[in-house]
C-alpha positions in Angstrom: -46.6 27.3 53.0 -43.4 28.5 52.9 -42.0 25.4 55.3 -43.8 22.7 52.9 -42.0 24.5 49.6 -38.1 23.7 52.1 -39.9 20.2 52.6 -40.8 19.2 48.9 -37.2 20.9 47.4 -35.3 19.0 50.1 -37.0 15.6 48.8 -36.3 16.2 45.6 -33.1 17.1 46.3 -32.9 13.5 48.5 -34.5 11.6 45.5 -32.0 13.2 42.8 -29.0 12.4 44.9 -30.2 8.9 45.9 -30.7 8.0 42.4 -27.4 9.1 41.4 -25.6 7.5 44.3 -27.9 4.4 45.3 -25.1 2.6 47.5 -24.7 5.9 49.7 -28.8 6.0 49.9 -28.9 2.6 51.2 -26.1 2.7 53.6 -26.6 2.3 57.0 -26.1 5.4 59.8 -26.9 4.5 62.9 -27.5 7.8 65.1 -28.7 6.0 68.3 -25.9 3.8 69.2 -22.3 4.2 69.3 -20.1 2.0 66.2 -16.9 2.1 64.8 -18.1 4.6 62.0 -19.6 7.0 64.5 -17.2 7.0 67.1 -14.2 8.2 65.4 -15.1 11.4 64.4 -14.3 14.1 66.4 -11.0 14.9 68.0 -12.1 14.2 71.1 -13.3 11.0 70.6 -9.8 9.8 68.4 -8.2 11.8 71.9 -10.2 9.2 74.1 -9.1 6.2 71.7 -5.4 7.4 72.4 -5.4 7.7 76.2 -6.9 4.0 75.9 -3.4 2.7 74.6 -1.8 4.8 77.5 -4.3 3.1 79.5 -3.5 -0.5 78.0 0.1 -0.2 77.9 0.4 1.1 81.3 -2.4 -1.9 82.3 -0.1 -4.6 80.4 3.8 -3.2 81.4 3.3 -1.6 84.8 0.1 -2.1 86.8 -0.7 -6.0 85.3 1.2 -7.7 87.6 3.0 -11.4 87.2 2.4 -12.2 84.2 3.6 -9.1 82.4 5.9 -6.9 84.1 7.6 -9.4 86.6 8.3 -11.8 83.8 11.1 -9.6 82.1 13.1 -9.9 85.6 13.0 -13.2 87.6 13.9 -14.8 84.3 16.9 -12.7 84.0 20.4 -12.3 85.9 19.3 -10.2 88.4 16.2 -11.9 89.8 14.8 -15.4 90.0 11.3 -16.7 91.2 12.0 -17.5 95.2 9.2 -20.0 95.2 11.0 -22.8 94.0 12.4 -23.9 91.1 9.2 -25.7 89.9 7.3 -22.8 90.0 6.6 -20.9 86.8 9.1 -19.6 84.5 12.0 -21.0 86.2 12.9 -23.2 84.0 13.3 -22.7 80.4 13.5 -26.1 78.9 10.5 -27.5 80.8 8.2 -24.4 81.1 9.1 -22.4 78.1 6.6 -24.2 75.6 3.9 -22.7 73.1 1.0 -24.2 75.3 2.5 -22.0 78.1 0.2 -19.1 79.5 2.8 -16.9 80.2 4.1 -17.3 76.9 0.5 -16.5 75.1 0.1 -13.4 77.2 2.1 -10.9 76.1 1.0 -11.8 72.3 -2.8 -11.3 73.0 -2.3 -8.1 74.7 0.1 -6.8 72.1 -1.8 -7.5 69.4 -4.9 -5.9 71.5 -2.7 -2.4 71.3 -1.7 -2.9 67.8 -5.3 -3.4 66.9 -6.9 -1.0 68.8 -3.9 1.9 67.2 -4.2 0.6 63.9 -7.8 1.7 63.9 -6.9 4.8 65.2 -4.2 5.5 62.7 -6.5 3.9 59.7 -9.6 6.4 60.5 -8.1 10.0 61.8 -7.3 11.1 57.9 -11.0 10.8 56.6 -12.8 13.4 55.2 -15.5 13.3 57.8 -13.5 13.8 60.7 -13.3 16.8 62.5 -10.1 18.5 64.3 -9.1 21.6 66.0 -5.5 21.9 63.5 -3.9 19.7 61.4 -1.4 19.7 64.0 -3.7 18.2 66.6 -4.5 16.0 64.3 -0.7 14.8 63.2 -0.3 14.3 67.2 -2.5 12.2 67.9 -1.7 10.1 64.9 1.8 10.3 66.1 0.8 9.2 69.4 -1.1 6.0 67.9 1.9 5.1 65.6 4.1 5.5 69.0 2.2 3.1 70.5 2.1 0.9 67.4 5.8 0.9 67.4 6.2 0.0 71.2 4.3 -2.8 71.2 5.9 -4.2 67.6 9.5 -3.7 69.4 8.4 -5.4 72.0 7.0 -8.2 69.9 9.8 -8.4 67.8 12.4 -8.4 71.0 10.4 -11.2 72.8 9.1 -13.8 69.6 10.9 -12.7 66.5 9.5 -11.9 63.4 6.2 -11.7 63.9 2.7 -11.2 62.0 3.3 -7.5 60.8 -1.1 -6.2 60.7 -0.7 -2.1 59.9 -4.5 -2.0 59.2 -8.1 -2.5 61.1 -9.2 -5.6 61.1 -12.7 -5.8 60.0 -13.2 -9.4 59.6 -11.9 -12.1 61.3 -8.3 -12.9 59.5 -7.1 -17.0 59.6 -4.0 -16.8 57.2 -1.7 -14.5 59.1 2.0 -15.1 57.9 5.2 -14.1 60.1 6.8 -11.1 59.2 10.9 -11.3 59.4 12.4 -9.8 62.5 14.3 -7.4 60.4 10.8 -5.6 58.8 9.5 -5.3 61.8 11.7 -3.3 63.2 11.8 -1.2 59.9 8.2 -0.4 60.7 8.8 0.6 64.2 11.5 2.7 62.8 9.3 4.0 60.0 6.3 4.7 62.5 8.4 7.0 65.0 9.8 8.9 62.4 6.6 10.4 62.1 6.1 10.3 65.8 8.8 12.6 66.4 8.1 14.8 63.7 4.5 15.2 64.8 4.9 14.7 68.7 5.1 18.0 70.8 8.5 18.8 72.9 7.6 18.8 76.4 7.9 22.6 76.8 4.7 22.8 74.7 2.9 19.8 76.4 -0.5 20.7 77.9 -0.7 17.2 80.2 2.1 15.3 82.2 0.4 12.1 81.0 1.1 12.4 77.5 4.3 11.3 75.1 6.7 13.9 73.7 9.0 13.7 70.5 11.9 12.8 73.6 9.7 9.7 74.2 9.6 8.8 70.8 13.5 10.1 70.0 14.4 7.6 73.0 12.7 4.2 71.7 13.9 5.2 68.2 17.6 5.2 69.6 16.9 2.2 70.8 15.6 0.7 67.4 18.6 1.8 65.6 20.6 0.3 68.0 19.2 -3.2 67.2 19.3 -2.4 63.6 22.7 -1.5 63.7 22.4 2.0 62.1 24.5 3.5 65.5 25.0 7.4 64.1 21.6 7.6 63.8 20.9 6.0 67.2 23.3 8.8 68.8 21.7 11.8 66.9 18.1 10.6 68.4 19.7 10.1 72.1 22.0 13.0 71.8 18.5 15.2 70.6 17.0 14.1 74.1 20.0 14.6 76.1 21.0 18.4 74.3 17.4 19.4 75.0 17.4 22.1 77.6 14.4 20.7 79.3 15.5 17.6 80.5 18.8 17.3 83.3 20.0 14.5 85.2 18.2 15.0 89.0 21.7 15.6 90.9 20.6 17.5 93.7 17.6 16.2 96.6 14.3 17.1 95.5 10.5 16.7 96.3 8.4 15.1 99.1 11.0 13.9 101.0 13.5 16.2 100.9 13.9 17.1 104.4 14.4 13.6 105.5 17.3 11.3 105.3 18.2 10.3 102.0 19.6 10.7 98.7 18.7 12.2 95.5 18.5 8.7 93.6 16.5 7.5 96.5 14.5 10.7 95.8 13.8 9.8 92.0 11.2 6.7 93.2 9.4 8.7 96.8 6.0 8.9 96.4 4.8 12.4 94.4 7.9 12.9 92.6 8.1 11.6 89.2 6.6 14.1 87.4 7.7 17.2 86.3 5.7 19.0 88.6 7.6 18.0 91.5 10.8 19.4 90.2 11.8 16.0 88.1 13.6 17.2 85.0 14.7 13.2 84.4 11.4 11.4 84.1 10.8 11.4 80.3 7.6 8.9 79.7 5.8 8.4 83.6 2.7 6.2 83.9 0.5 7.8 85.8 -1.3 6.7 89.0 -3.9 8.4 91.1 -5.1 6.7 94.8 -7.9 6.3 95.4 -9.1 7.7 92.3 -11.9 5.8 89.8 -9.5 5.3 86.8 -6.7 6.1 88.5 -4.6 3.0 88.1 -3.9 -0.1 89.8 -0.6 0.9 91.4 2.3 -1.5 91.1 2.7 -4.8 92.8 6.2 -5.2 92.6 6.4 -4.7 96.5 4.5 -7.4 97.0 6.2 -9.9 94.8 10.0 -8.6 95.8 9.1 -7.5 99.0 10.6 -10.5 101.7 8.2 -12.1 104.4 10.5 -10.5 107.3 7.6 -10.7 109.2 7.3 -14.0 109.3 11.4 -14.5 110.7 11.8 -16.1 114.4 15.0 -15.2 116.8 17.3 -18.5 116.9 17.4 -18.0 121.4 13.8 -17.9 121.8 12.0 -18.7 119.0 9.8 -15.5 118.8 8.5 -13.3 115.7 11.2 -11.0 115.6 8.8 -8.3 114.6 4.8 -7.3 115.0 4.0 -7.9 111.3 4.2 -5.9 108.0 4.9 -1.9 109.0 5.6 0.8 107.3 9.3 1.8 107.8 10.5 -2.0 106.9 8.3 -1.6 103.5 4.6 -2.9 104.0 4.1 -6.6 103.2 5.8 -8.5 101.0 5.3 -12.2 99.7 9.1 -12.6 98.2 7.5 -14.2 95.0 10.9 -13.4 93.1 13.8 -12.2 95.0 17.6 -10.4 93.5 20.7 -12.4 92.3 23.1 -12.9 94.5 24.9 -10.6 91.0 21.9 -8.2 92.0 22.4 -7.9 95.5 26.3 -8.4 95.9 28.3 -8.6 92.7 27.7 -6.1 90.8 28.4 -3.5 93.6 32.0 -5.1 94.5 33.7 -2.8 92.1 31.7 0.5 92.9 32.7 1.6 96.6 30.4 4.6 97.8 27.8 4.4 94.9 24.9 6.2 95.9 22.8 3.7 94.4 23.8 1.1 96.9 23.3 3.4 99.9 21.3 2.2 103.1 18.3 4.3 102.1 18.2 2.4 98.5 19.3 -1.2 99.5 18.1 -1.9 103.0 20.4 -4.6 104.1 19.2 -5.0 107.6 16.0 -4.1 109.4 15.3 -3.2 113.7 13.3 -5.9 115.0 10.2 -4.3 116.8 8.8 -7.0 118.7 8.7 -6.3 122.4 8.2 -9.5 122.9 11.8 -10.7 121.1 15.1 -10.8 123.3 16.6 -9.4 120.3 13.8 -6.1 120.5 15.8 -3.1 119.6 18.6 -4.5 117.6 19.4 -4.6 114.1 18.5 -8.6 113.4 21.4 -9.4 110.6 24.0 -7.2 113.0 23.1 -9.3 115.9 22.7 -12.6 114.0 19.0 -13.0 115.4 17.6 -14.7 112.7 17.0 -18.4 113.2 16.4 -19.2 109.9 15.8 -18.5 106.6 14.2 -20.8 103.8 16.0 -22.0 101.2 14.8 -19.9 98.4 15.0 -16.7 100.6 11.4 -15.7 100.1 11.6 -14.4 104.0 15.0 -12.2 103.3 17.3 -10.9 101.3 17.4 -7.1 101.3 14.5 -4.2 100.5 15.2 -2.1 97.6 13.7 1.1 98.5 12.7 2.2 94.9 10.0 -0.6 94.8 8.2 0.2 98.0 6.9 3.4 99.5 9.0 2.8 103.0 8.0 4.9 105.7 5.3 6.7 103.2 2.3 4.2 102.9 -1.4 5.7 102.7 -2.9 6.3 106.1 -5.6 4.4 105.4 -3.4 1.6 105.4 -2.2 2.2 108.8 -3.1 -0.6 111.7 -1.0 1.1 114.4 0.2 4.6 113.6 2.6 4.5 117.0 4.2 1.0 116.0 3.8 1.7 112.3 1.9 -1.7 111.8 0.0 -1.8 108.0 -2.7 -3.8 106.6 -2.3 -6.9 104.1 -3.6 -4.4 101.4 0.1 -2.3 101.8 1.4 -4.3 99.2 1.8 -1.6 96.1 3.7 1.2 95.1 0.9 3.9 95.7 3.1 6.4 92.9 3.7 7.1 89.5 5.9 4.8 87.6 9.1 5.8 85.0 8.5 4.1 81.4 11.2 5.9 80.1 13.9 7.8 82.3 16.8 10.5 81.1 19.4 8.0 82.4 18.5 5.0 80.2 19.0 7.5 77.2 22.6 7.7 78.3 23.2 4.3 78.4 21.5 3.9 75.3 23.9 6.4 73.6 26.9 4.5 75.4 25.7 1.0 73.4 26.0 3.2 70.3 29.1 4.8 71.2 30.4 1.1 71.9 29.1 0.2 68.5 31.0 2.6 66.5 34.5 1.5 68.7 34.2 5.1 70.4 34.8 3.9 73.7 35.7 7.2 75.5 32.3 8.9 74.7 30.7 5.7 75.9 32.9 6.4 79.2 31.8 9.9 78.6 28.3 9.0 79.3 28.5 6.3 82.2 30.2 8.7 84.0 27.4 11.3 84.1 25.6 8.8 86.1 28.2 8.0 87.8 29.1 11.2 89.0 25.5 11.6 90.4 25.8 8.7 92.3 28.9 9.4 93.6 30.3 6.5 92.1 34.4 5.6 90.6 34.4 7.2 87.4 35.5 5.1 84.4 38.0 5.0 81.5 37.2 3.9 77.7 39.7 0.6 78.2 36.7 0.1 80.9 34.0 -0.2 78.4 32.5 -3.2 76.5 28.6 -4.8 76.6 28.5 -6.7 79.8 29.7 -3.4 81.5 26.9 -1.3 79.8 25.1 -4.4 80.8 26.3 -3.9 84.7 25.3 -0.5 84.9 21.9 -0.6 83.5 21.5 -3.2 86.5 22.9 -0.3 88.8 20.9 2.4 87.6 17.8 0.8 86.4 17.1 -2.6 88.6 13.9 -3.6 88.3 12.3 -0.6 86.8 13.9 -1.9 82.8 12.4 -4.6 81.3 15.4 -6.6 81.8 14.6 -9.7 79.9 14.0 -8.0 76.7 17.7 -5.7 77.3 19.2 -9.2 77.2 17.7 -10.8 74.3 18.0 -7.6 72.3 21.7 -7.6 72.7 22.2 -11.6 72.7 23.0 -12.1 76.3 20.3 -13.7 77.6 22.0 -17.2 77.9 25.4 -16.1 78.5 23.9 -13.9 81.7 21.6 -16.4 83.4 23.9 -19.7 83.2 25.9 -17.3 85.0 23.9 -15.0 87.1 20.5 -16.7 87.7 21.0 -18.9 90.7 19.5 -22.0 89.0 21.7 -22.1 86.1 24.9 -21.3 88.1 24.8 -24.2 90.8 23.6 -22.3 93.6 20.9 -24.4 94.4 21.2 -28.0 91.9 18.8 -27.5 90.0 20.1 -28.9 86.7 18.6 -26.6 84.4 20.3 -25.2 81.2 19.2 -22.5 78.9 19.8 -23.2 75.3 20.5 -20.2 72.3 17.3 -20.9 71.2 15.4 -19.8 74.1 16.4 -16.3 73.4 13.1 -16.2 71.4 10.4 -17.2 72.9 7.7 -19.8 70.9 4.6 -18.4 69.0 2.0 -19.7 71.2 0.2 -22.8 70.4 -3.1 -21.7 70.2 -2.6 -18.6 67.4 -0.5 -21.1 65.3 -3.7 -23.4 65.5 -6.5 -20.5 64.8 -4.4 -19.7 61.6 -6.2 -22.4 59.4 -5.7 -20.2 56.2 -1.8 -20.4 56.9 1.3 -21.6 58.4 2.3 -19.7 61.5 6.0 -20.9 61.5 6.7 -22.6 65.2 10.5 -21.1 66.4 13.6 -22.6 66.0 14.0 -25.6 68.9 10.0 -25.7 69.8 8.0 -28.7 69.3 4.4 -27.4 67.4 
């Protein structure tokens, strides 16, 4: 009796409130499946939204191969596609169009991020959601604008001004309009203010994986750079570089330390990227597990840089001059892009002794390990073995260490363990790989110290890496853009995105017609890049799905 009186009160209760609030009676719940209503309610499930943008940013910058990460470097001055010069991106007049795949890439998958943290950042303040803390809550908001602003910066590097979307899209939208350049770099700046108010300092982080307000400090340096607004962009470097936590790695560390080597050489071994191994430099790490479901693909870059050595004959007798791809000359490469001649000779003429440039970092010349070879035993560029080499170098150039796990593949990869002999499959990284790394903060802080005419402090800076690579040290009379320019290609070769570091700071054209080997007459090629390729064309196909509005082509493209 007493359960049917709880039965008919809460019906009357139900029909009172129903006929007060009829839309909110009628409104669908759906308790069966997951939606977008019901699945971001709880923090957990707004903390599994936010690992899915490290997941997709990692996916799209690090782990997605050719068309993302490669781009931003064989395009550049330090690195050209060795497969000839009709092959992709090689040259900009011909290949850089709107209908271009490469070109529509990046856009989808940024605007894939953006969408996916807008939601985010458009649901975590309702009423109905549920969180441990307001602070929990303010972080993982903080991570989702991070993210937001990332991908915008990246956008806005790469296209220009760009369609500017700061809410969930609900509906499909057709009359997207292009934001100036300028505001969206105001947003990015606007979103990681509250990132590194909100974002915790690494001291207090609970997960290696996760961004810190130093993440966010460093990308927001980087913003005001661009914007011009250098005193800010040196209080947000200078709050990374002053924090007690983080150091310069200047002494050998981690997995490797008992072998020969080097401490910058120890910054890219296998296992030591992350602050557990003793790394106080690493900043922002994407994270990669073998072997593990969800672990990561694992880069490919020694694949696509790595030479064919393998395939190289001796000139007396015409014989493989080694057994195949092994271990301690790098796994197998395919040379898809190899370095600059500025890469791989130039810009090392003026630093004698630079750690950087050792033989454990650039390997110059490899032991040929063929039995078979007259030349078994001897170092093949030493002993002029090599019969030849193709014209685009794809078979050799040199190995840089930092994009292959030499001498430390996976077992299981292991044909031969006496010979060192490696399956087709050891053609990845197998490690963790650096976003963000302490070093690129001070160079950062050197652009803005350049800004402001303060040339010494810029000196100031270059020199601390300089010092750790036991490099010349430098004077302020030193100091001006293409030598900031110079030493980001010492210190951070093929690990920045190099393209967008050139377009950002208007170099691109200036530094390929005289770096990139087809645009400086190495091989005759006769391509040119114009000012206007340092923005790239809105793709084709979004500028046609925008029936409700013009989608403005860039300057120099043909719609």
């Amino acid at each position: 009796m007493k359960t049917n009186k709880y039965i008919i009160l809460l019906s009357v209760l139900f029909l009172g409130f129903s006929s007060c609030n009829e839309e909110e009676w009628l409104k669908e719940e759906a308790y069966d499946f997951y939606s977008a209503d019901n699945s971001f309610r709880t923090e957990s499930q707004f903390n599994q939204a936010v690992a899915s943008l490290y997941n997709l940013t990692d996916l799209y910058t690090v782990w997605g191969g050719a068309t993302s990460h490669f781009i931003f470097q064989y395009t550049t001055d330090i690195a050209y596609n060795a497969i000839g010069p009709n092959s992709e991106l090689n040259s900009y007049e011909d290949r850089l169009t709107p209908e271009y795949v490469r070109v529509r890439t990046p856009w989808e998958r940024s605007y894939e991020i953006i969408a996916q943290a807008n939601t985010i950042i458009g649901r975590i303040d309702g009423e109905d959601t549920e969180f441990s803390s307001e602070e929990k809550r303010n972080q993982l908001k903080a991570e989702a604008l991070f993210f937001r602003a990332f991908t915008y910066r990246y956008l806005g590097i790469l296209y220009g001004g760009v369609p500017l979307s700061l809410e969930e899209v609900t509906v499909p939208r057709r009359d997207y309009v292009r934001a100036t350049q300028a505001e969206v770099f105001a947003q990015c700046i606007e979103d990681l203010k509250f990132a590194v108010a909100n974002l915790p300092d690494v001291s207090e982080l609970g997960s290696e994986a996760r961004i810190t307000d130093a993440v966010a400090n460093h990308l927001l340096a980087e913003l005001y750079i661009i914007v011009g607004d250098y005193d800010k962009a040196i209080a947000s470097a200078s709050s990374v570089i002053n924090n007690p936590n983080y150091a310069l790695m200047t002494e050998r560390f981690g997995s490797k330390l008992n072998e020969d080597g080097d401490v910058y050489g120890d910054l890219f071994r296998r296992g030591n990227q992350n602050r557990s191994s003793g790394n106080t430099e690493g900043l922002w790490i994407a994270q990669y597990e073998y072997n593990v479901t969800g672990g990561g693909r694992g880069s490919i870059i020694t694949q696509y840089l790595g030479p064919q050595y393998y395939l190289l004959q001796g000139k007396a007798d015409n014989k493989n001059l080694f057994i195949g791809p092994t271990n301690q000359n790098g796994g197998r490469g395919i040379g898809w892009f190899a370095p600059s001649d500025f890469m791989l000779n130039d810009v090392w003429e003026s630093v004698p002794g630079d750690m950087r440039n050792s033989e454990y970092n650039i390997i110059r010349d490899l032991v040929v390990d063929n039995p078979e070879s007259v030349y078994y035993g001897q170092k093949m560029v030493e002993s002029d073995a090599i019969k030849s080499i193709d014209t685009y170098r794809r078979q050799w150039t040199a190995i840089f260490a930092k994009t292959t796990p030499i001498n430390d593949f996976p077992e299981e990869l292991f044909v031969d363990f006496e010979t060192g002999e490696v399956t087709r499959n050891a053609s990845q990284t197998f490690r963790d790989h650096y976003q963000m790394r302490l070093a690129e903060t001070y160079l950062l802080r050197a652009e803005a110290y350049l800004g402001k005419d303060q040339t010494g402090l810029a000196a100031d800076d270059i020199n601390e890496l300089r010092k750790r690579a036991q490099a010349p040290l430098v004077s302020a009379s030193d100091i001006d853009i293409d030598f900031i320019l110079d030493e980001r290609a010492r210190e951070l070769h093929f690990e920045e995105y190099r393209l967008l570091t050139l377009k950002r700071l208007g170099k691109l054209v200036e530094r390929v017609t005289d770096h990139n080997p087809y645009y400086n007459g190495t091989y005759d090629t006769g391509f040119v890049i114009q000012d206007y390729h340092n923005l790239w064309p809105i793709p084709q196909q979004e500028i046609e799905r925008n029936t409700e509005a013009v989608l403005e082509q860039n300057p120099g493209y043909a719609n």
